[in-house]
BATORRO-8460 format. One record per residue (C-alpha): residue in three letters; chain; z, x, y. Coordinates in steps of 0.1 Angstrom, whole numbers, padded with zeros to 4 digits. Last residue first. Layout:
<recs>
type=Ala; mol=A; pz=Z; px=X; py=Y
...
</recs>
This chain:
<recs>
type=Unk; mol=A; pz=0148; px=0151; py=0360
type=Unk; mol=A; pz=0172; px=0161; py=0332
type=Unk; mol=A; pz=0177; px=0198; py=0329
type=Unk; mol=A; pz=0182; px=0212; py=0299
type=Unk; mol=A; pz=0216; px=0238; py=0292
type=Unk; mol=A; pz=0217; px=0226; py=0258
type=Unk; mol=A; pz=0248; px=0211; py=0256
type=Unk; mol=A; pz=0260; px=0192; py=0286
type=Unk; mol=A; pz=0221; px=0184; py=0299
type=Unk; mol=A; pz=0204; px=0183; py=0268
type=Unk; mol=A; pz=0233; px=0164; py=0252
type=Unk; mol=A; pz=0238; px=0140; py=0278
type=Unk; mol=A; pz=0203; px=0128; py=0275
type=Unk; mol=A; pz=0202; px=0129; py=0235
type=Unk; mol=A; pz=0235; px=0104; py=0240
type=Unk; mol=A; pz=0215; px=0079; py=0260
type=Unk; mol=A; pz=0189; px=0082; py=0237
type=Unk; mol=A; pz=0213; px=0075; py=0209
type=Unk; mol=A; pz=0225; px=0044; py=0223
type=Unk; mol=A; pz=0195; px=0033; py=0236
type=Unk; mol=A; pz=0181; px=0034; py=0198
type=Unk; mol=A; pz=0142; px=0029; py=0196
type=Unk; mol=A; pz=0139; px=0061; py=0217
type=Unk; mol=A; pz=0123; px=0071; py=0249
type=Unk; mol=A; pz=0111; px=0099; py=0270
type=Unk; mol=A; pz=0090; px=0102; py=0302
type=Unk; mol=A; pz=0114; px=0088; py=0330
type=Unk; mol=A; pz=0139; px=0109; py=0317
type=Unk; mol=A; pz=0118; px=0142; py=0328
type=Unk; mol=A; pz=0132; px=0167; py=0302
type=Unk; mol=A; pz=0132; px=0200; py=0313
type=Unk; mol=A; pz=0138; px=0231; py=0295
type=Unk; mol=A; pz=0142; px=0268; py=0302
type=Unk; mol=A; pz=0126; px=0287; py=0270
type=Unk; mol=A; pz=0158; px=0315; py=0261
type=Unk; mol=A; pz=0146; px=0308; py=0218
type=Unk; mol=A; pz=0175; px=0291; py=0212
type=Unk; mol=A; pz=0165; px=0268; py=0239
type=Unk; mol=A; pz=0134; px=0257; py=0229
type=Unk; mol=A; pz=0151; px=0254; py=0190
type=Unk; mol=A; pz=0172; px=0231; py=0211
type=Unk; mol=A; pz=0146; px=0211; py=0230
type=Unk; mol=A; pz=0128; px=0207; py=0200
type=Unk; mol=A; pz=0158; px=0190; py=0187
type=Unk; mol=A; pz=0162; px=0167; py=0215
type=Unk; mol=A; pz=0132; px=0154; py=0216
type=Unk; mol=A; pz=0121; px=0153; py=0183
type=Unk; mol=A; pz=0153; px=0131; py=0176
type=Unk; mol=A; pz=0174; px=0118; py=0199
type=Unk; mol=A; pz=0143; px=0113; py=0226
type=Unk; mol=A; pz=0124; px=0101; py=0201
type=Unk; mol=A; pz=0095; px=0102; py=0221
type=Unk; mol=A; pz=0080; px=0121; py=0248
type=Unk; mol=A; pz=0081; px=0142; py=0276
type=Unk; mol=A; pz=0093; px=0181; py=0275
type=Unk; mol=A; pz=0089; px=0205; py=0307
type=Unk; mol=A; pz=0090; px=0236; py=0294
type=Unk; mol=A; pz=0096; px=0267; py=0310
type=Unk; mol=A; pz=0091; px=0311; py=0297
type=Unk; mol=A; pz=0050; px=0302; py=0291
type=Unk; mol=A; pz=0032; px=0336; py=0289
type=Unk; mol=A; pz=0003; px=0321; py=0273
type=Unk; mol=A; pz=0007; px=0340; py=0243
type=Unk; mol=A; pz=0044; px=0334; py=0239
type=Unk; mol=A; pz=0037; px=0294; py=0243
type=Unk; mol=A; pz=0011; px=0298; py=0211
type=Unk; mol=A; pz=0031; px=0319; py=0193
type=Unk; mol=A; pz=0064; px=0293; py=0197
type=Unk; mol=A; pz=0044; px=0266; py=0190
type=Unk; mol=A; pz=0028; px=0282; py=0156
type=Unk; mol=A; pz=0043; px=0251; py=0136
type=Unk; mol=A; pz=0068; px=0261; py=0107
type=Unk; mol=A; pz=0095; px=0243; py=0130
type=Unk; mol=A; pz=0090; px=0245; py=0166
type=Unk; mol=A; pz=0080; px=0214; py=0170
type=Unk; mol=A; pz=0114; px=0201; py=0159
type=Unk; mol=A; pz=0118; px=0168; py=0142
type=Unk; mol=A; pz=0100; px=0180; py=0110
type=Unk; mol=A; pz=0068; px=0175; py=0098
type=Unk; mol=A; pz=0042; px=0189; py=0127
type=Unk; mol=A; pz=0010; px=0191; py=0145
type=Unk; mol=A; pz=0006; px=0215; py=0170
type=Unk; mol=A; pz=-0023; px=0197; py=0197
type=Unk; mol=A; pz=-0035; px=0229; py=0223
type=Unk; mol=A; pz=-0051; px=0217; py=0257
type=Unk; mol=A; pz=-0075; px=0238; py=0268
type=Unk; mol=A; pz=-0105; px=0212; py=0267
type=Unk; mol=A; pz=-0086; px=0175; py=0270
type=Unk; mol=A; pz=-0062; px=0161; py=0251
type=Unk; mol=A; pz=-0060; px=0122; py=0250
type=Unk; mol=A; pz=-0034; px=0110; py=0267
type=Unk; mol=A; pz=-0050; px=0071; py=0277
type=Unk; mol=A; pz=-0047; px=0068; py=0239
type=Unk; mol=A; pz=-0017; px=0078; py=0220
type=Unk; mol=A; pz=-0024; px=0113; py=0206
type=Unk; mol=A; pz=-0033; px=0109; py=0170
type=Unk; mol=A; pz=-0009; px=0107; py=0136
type=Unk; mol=A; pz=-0004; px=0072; py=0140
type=Unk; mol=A; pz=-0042; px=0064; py=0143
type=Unk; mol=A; pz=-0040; px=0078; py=0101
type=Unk; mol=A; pz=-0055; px=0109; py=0091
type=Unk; mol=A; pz=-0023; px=0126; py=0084
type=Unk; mol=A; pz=0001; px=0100; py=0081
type=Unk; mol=A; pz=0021; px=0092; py=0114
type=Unk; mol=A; pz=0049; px=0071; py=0101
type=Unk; mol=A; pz=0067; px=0066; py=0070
type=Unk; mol=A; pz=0100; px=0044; py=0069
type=Unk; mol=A; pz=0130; px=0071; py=0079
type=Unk; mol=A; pz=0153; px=0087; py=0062
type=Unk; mol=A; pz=0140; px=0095; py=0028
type=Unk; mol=A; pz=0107; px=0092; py=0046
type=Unk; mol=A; pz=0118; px=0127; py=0060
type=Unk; mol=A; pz=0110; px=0142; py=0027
type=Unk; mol=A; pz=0070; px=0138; py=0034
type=Unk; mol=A; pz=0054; px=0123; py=0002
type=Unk; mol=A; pz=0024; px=0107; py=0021
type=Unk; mol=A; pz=0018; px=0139; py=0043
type=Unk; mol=A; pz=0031; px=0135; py=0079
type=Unk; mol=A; pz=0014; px=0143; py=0112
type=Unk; mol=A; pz=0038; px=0141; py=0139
type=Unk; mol=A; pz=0024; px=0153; py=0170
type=Unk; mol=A; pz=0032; px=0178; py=0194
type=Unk; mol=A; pz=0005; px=0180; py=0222
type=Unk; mol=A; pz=0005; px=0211; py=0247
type=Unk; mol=A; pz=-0005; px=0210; py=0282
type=Unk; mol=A; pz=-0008; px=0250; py=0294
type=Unk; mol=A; pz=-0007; px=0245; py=0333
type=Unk; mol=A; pz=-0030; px=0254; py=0353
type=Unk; mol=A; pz=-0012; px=0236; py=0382
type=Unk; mol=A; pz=-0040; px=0205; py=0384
type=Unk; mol=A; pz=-0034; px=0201; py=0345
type=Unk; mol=A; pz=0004; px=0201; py=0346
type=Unk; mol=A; pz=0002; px=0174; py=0371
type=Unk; mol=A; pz=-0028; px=0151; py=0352
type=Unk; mol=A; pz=-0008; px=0155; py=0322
type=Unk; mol=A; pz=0028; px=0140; py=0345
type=Unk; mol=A; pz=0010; px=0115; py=0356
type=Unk; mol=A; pz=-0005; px=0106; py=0321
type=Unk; mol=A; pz=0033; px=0107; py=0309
</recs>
């Protein structure tokens, strides 16, 4: 992922940060144990990827970045039509920020080295579903 900062950085391009940042009570702890609490070192770019001047951070609460986050404002202001999407869970905020992506006629990449999940199964699944499904490409 650092290769892949430095990259977008030396193009010009917009490097944006979508981070989960949870409030203690967050529904999704019905599924999941909590993670990311506002304030807390989970909630913060993992070091070695800190954001630099220009970069934009969206914080979220949901799997997709898109939702009730200005992500989609600040891409269309910065006449960003591609995205090149790194990151984890690869079947989850992945995958679904992929798809409101591609609702929204974004092209999408997803570079496989630079993703991950704690369930191989389902990352292996999230792959062929952005590739089969969502039209992504996976490089």
């Amino acid at each position: 992922m650092a290769r892949l900062i430095r990259e977008a950085r030396a193009r010009g391009d917009l490097v944006v940060y979508i981070c989960d940042r949870h409030r203690p009570d967050d529904a999704e702890f019905q599924m999941f144990r909590p993670h990311c609490l506002a304030g807390s070192r989970g909630a913060e770019v993992a070091e070695g990827l800190e954001p630099q001047p220009g970069d934009v951070v969206v914080p979220k609460r949901r799997y997709s970045g898109f939702f009730s986050t200005d992500l989609d404002l600040t891409l269309c202001e910065a006449d960003v039509d591609k995205l090149r999407l790194c990151g984890v869970c690869t079947n989850i905020c992945v995958l679904y920020t992929a798809a409101d992506a591609r609702m929204r006629n974004y092209e999408v990449e997803v570079v496989r080295q630079a993703v991950a999940s704690f369930d191989s199964e389902a990352h292996e699944f999230a792959l062929k579903e952005l590739e089969r499904t969502l039209g992504a490409k996976v490089v």
